[in-house]
N, CA and C atoms as an extended XYZ file, in Angstrom:
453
Properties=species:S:1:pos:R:3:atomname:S:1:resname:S:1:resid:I:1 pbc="F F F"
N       -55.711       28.025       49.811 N   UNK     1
C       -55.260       26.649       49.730 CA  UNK     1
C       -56.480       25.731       49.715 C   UNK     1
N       -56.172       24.589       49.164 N   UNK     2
C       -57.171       23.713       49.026 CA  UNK     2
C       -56.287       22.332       48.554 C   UNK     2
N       -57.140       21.364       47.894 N   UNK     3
C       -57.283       20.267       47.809 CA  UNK     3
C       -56.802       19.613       46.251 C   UNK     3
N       -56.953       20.572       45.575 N   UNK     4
C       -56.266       20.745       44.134 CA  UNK     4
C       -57.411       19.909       43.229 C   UNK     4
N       -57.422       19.910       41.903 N   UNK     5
C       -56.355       20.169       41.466 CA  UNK     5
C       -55.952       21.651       41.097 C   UNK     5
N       -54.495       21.622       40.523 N   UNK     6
C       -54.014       23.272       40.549 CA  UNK     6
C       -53.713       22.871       38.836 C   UNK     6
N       -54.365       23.722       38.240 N   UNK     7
C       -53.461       24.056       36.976 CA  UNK     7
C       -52.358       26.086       36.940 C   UNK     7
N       -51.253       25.769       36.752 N   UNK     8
C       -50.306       27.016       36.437 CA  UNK     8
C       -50.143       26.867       34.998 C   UNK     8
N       -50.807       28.110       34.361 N   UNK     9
C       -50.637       28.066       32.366 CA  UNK     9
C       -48.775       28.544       32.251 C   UNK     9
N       -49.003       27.983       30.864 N   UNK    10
C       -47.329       28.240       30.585 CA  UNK    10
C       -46.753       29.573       29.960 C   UNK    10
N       -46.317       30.013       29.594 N   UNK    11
C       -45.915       31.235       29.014 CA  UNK    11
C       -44.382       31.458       28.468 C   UNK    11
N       -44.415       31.775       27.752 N   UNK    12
C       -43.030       31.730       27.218 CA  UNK    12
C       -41.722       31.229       26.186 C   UNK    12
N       -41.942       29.595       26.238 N   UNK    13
C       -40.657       29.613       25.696 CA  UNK    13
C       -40.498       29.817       24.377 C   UNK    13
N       -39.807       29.861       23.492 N   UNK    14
C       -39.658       29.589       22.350 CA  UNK    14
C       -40.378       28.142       21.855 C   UNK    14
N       -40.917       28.288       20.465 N   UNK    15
C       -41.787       27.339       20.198 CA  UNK    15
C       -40.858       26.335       20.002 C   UNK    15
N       -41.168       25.113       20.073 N   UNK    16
C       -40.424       24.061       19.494 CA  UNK    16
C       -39.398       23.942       21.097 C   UNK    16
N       -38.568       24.992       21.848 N   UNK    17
C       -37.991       24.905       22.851 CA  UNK    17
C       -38.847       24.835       24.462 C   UNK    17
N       -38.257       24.090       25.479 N   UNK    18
C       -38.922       23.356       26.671 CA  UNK    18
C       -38.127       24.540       27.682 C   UNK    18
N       -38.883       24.816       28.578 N   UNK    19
C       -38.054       25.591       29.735 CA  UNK    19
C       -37.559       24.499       30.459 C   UNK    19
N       -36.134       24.926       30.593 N   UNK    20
C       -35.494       23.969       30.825 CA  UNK    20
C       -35.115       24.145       32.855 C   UNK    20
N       -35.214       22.624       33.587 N   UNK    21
C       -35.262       22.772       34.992 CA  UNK    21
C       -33.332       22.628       35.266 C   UNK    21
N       -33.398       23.549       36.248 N   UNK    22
C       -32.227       23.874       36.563 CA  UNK    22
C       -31.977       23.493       38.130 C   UNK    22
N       -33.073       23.465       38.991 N   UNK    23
C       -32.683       22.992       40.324 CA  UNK    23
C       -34.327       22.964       40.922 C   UNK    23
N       -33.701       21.882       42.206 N   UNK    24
C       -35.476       21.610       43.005 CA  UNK    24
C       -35.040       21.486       44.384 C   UNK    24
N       -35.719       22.402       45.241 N   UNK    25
C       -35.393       21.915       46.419 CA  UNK    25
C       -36.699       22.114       47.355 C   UNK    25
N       -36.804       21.146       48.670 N   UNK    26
C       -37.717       21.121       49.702 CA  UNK    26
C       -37.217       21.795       50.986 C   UNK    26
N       -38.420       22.413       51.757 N   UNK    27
C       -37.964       23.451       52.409 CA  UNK    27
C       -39.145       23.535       53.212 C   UNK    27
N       -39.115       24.145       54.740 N   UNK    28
C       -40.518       24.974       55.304 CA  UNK    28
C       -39.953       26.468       55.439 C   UNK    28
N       -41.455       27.179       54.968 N   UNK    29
C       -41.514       28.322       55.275 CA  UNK    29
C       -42.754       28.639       55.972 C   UNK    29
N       -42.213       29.006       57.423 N   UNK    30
C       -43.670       29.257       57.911 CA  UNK    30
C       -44.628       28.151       58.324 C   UNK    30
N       -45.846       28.361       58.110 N   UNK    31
C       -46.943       27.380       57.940 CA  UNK    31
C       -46.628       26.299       57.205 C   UNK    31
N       -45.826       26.453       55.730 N   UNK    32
C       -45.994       25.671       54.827 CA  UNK    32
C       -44.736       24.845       54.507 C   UNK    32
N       -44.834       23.838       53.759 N   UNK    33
C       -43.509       22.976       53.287 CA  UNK    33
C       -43.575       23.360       51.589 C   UNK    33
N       -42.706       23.838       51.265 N   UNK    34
C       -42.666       24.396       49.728 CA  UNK    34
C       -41.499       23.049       49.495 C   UNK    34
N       -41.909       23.121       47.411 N   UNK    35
C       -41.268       21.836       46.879 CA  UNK    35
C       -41.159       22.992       45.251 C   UNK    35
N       -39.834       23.507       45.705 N   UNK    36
C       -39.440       25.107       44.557 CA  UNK    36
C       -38.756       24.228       43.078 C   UNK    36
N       -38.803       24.472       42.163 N   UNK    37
C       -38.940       24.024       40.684 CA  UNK    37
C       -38.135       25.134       40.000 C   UNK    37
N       -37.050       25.276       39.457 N   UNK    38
C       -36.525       26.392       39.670 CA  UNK    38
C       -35.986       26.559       37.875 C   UNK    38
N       -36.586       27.011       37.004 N   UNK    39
C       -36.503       26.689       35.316 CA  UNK    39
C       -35.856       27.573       34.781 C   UNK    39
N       -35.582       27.619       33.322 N   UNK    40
C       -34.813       29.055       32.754 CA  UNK    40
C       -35.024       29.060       31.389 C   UNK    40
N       -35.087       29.921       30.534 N   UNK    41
C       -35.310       29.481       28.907 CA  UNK    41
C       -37.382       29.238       28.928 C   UNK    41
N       -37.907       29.921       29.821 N   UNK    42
C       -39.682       29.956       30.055 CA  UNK    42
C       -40.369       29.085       30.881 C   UNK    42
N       -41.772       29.360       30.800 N   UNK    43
C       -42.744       28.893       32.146 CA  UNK    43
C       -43.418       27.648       31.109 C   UNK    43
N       -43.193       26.298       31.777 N   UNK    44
C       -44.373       25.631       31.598 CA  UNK    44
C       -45.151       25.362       32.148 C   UNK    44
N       -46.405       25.018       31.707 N   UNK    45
C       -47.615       24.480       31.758 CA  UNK    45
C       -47.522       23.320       33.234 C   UNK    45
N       -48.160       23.895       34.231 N   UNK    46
C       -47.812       22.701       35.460 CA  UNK    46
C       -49.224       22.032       36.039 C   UNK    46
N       -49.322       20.985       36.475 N   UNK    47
C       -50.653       20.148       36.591 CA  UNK    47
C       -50.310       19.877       38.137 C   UNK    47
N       -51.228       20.191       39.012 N   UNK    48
C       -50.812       19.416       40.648 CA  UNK    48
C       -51.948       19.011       40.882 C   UNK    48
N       -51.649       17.482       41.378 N   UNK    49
C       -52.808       17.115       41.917 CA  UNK    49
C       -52.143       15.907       43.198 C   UNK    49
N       -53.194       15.476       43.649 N   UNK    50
C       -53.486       14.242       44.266 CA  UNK    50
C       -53.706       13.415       43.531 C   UNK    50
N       -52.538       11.937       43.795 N   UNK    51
C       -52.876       11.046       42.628 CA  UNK    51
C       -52.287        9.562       44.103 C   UNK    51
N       -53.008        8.831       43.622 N   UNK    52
C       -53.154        7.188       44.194 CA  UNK    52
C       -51.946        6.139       44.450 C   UNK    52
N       -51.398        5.504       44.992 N   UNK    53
C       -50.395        5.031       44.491 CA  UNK    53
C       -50.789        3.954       43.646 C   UNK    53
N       -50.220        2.981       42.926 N   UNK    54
C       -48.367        3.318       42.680 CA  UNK    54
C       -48.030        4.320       42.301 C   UNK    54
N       -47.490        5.248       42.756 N   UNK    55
C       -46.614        6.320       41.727 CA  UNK    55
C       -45.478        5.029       40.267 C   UNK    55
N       -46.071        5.976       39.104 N   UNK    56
C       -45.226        4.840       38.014 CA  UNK    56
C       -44.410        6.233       37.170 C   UNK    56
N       -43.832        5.239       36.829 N   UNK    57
C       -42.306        6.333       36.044 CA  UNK    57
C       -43.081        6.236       34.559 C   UNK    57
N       -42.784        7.556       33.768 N   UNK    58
C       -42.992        7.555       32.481 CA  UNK    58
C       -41.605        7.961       31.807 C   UNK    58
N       -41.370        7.077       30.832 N   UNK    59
C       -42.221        6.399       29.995 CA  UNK    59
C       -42.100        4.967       30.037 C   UNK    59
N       -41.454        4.279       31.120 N   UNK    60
C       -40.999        2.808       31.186 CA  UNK    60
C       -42.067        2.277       31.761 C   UNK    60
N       -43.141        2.952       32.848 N   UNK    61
C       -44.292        2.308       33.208 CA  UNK    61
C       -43.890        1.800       34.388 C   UNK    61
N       -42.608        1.762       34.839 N   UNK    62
C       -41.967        1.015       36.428 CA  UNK    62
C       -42.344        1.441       37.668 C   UNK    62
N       -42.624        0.635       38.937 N   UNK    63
C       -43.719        1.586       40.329 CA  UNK    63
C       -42.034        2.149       40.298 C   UNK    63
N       -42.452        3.779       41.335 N   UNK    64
C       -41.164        4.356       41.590 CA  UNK    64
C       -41.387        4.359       43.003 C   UNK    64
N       -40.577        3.959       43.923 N   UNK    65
C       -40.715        4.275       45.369 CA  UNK    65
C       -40.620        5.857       46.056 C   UNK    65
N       -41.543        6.381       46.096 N   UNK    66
C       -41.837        7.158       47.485 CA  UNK    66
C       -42.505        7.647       48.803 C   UNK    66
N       -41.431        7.949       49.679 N   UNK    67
C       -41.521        8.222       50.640 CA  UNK    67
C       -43.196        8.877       51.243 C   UNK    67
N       -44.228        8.236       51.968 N   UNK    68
C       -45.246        9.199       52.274 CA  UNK    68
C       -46.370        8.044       52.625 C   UNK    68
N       -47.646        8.501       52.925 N   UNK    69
C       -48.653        7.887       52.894 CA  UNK    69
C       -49.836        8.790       51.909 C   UNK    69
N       -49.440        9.824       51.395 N   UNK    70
C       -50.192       10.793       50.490 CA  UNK    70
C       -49.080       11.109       49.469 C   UNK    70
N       -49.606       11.406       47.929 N   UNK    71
C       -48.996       11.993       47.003 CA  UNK    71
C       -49.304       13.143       46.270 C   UNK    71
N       -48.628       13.440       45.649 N   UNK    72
C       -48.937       14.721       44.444 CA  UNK    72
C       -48.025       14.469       43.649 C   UNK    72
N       -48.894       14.741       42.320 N   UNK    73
C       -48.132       14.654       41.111 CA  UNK    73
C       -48.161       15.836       40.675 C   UNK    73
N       -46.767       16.173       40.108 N   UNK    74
C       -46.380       17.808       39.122 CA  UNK    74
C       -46.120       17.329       38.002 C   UNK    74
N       -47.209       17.743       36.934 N   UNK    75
C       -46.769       17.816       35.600 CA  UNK    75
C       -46.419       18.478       34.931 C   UNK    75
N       -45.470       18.907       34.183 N   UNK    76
C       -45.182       20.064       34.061 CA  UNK    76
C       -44.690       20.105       32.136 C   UNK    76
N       -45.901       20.633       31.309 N   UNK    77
C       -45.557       20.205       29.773 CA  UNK    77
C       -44.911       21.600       29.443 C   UNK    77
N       -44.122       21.079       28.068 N   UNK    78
C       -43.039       22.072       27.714 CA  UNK    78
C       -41.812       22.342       28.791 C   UNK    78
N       -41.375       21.180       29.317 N   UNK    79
C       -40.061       21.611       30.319 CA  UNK    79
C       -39.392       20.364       29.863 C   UNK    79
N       -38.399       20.392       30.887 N   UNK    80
C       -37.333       19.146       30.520 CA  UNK    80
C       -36.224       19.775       31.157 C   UNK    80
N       -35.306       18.172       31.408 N   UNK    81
C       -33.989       18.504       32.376 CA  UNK    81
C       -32.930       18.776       31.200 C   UNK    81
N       -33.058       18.799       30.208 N   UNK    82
C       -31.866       18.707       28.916 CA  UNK    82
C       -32.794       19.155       27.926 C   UNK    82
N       -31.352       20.148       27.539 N   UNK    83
C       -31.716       21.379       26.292 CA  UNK    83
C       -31.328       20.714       25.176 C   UNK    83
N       -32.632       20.263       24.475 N   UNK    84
C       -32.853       19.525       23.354 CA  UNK    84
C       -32.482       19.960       21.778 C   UNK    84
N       -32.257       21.160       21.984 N   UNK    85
C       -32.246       22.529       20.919 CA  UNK    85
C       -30.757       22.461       20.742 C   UNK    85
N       -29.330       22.086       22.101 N   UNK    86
C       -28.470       21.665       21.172 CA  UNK    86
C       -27.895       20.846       20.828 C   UNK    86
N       -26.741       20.415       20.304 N   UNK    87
C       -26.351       19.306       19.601 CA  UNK    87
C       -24.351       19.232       20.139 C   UNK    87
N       -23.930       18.961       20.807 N   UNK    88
C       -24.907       17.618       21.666 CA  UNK    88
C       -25.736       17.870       22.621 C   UNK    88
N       -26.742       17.181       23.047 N   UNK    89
C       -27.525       17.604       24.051 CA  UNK    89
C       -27.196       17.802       25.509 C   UNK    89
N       -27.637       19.199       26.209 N   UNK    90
C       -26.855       19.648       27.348 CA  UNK    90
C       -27.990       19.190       28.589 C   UNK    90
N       -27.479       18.472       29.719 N   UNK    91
C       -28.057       18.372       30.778 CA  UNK    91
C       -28.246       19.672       31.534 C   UNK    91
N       -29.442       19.851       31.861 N   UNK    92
C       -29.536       21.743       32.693 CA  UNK    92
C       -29.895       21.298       34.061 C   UNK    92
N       -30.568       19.996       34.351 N   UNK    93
C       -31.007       19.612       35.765 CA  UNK    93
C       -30.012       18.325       35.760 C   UNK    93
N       -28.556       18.834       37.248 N   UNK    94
C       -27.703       18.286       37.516 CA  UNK    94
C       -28.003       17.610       39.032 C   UNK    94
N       -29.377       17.344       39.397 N   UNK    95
C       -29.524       17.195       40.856 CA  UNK    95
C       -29.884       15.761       41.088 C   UNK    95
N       -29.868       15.747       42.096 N   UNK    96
C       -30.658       14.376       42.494 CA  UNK    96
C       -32.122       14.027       42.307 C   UNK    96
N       -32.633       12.894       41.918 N   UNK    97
C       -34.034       12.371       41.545 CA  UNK    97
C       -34.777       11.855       42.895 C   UNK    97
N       -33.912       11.908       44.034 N   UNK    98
C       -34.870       11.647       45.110 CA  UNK    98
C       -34.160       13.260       45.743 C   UNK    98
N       -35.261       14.329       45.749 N   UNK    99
C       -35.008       15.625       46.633 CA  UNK    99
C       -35.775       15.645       48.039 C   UNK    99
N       -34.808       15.441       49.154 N   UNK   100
C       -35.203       15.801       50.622 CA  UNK   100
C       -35.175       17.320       50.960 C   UNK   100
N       -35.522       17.399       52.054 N   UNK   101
C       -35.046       18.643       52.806 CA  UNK   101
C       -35.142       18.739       54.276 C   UNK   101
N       -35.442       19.973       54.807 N   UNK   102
C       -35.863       20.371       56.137 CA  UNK   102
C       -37.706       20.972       56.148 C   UNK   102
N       -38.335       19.852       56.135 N   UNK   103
C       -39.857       19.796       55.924 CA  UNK   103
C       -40.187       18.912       57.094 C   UNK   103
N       -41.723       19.674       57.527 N   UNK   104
C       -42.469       18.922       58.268 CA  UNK   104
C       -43.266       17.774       57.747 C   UNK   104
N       -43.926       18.158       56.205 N   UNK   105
C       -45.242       17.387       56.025 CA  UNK   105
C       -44.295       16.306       54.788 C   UNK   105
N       -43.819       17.152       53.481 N   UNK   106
C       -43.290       16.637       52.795 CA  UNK   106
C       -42.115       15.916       53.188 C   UNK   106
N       -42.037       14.606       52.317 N   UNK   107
C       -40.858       13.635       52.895 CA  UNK   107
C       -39.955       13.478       51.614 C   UNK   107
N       -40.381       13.719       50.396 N   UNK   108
C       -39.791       14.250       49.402 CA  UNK   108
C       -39.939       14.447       47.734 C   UNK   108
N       -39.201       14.830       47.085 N   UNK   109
C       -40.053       14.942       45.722 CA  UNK   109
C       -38.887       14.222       44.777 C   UNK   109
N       -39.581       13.120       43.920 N   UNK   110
C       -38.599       12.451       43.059 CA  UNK   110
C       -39.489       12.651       42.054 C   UNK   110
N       -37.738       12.498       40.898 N   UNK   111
C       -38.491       12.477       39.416 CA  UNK   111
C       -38.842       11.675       38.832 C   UNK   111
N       -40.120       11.467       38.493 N   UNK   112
C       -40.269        9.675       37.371 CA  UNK   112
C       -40.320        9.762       36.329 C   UNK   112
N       -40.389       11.330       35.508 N   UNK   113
C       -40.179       11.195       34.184 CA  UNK   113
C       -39.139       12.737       33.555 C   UNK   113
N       -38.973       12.285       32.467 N   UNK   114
C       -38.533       13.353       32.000 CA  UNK   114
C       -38.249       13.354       30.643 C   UNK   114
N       -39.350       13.099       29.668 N   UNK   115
C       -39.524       12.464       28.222 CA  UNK   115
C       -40.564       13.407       27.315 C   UNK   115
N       -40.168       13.634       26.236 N   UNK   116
C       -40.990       14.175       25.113 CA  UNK   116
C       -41.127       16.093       25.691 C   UNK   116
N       -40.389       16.574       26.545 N   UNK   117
C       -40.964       17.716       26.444 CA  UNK   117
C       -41.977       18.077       28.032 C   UNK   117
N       -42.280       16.568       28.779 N   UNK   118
C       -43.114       16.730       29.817 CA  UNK   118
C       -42.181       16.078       31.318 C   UNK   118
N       -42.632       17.080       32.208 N   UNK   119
C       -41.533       16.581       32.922 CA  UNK   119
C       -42.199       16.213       34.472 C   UNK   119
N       -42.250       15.068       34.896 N   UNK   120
C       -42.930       14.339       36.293 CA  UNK   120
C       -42.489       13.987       37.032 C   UNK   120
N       -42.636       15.155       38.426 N   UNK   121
C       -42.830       14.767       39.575 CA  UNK   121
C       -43.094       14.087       40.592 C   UNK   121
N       -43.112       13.417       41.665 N   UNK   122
C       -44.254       13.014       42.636 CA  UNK   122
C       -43.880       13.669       43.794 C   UNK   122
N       -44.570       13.930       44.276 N   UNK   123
C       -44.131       14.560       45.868 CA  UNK   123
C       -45.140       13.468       47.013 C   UNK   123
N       -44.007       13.035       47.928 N   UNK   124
C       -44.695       12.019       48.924 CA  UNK   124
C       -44.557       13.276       50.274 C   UNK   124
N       -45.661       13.217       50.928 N   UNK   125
C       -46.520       13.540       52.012 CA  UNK   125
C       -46.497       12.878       53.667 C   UNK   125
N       -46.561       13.232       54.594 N   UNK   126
C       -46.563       12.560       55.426 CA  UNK   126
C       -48.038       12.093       55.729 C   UNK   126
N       -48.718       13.131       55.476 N   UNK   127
C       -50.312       13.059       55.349 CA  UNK   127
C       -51.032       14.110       54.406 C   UNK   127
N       -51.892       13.770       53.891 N   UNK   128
C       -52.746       14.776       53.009 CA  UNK   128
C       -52.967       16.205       53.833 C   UNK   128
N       -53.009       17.109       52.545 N   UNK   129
C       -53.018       18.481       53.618 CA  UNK   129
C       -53.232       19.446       52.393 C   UNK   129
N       -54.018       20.996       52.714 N   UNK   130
C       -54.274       21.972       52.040 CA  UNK   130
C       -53.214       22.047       50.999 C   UNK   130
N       -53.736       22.386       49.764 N   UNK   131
C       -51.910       22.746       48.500 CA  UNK   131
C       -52.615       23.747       47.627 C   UNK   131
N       -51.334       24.611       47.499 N   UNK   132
C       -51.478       25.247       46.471 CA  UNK   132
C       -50.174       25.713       45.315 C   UNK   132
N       -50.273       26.809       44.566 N   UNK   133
C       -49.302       26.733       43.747 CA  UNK   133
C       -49.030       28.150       43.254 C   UNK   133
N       -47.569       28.479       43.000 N   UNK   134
C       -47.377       30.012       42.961 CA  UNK   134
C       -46.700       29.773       41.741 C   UNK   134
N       -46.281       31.075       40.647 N   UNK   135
C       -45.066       31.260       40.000 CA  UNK   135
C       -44.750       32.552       39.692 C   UNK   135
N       -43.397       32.555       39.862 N   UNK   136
C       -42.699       34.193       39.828 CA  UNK   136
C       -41.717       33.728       39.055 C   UNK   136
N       -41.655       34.482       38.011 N   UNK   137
C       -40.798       35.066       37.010 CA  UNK   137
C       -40.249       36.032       36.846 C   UNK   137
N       -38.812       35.794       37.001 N   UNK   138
C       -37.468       37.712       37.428 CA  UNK   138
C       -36.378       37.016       36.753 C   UNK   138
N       -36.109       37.860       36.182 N   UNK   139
C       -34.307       37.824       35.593 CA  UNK   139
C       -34.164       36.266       34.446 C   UNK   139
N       -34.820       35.762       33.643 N   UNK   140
C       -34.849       34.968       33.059 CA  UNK   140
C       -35.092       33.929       33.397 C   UNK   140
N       -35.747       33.335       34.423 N   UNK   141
C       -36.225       32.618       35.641 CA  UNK   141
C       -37.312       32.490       36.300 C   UNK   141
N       -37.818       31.282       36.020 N   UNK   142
C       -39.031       31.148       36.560 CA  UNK   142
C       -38.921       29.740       37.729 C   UNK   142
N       -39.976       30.736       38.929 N   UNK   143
C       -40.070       29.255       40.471 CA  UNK   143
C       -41.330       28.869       40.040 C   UNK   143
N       -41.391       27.766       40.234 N   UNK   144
C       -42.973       27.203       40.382 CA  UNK   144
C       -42.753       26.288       41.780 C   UNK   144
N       -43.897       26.690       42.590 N   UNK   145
C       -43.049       26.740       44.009 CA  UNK   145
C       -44.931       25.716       44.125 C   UNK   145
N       -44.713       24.207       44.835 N   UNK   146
C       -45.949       23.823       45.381 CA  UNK   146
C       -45.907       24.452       47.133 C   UNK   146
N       -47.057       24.638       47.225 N   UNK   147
C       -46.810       24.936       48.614 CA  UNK   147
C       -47.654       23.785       49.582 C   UNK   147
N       -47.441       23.265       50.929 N   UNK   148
C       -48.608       22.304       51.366 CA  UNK   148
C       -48.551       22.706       52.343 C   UNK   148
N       -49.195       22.547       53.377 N   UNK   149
C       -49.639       22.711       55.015 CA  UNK   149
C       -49.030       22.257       55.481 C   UNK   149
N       -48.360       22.474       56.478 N   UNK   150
C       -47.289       21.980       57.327 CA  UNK   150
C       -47.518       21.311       58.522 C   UNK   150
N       -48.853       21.436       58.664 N   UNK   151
C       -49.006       20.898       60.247 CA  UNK   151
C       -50.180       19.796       60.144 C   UNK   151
């Protein structure tokens, strides 16, 4: 663990098609507060870092309110909440844009974008802390799981 930034390479989808996000949830395990990303249809390309506030929404440019005194941004290219490929277009991420949980450090992760194929995160913090980043791929399914320090 460290301080980031984290790049996770992408792998997978069909060209022209976005792995599409299907669910997100916040959680502690252990030491750590995980913020799980949960996709289907391939792995994209994910960016974590530490980023400043304002957190701003893309593509409208609007501040987005969250929760924290520290952030992280997940970028994540080639994904998306809606499968663009059919006609009419199908929503695959049915969840909420502000995600809580049962976390020590993290206070929660909202979405500010979800345009062109790239899909943005922020995760608010209670305080800055070690991060890192995993992904496992089983059964047509891929986690991209941030992990942060919990204490």
């Amino acid at each position: 663990m460290g301080y980031g930034p984290i790049d996770l390479p992408a792998h997978g989808p069909t060209p022209g098609a976005a792995a599409l996000l299907v669910s997100v949830r916040v959680f502690s395990a252990g030491a750590t507060d995980r913020v799980e990303f949960v996709f289907k249809a391939g792995r994209p390309a994910c960016h974590i870092a530490y980023v400043q506030p304002p957190i701003i929404a893309d593509p409208s440019g609007m501040t987005v309110p969250v929760a924290g005194t520290a952030f992280l941004s997940v970028r994540c290219a080639g994904a998306s909440g809606f499968n663009l490929m059919t006609n009419p277009i199908v929503r695959t991420y049915n969840g909420p844009k502000h995600v809580t949980g049962n976390s020590r450090n993290v206070t929660e992760a909202v979405l500010t974008g979800d345009f062109e194929a790239v899909l943005n995160w922020a995760i608010g913090l209670r305080h800055r802390a070690p991060i890192a980043g995993t992904v496992v791929t089983t059964a047509g399914r891929t986690v991209v799981t941030v992990l942060v320090l919990a204490s």
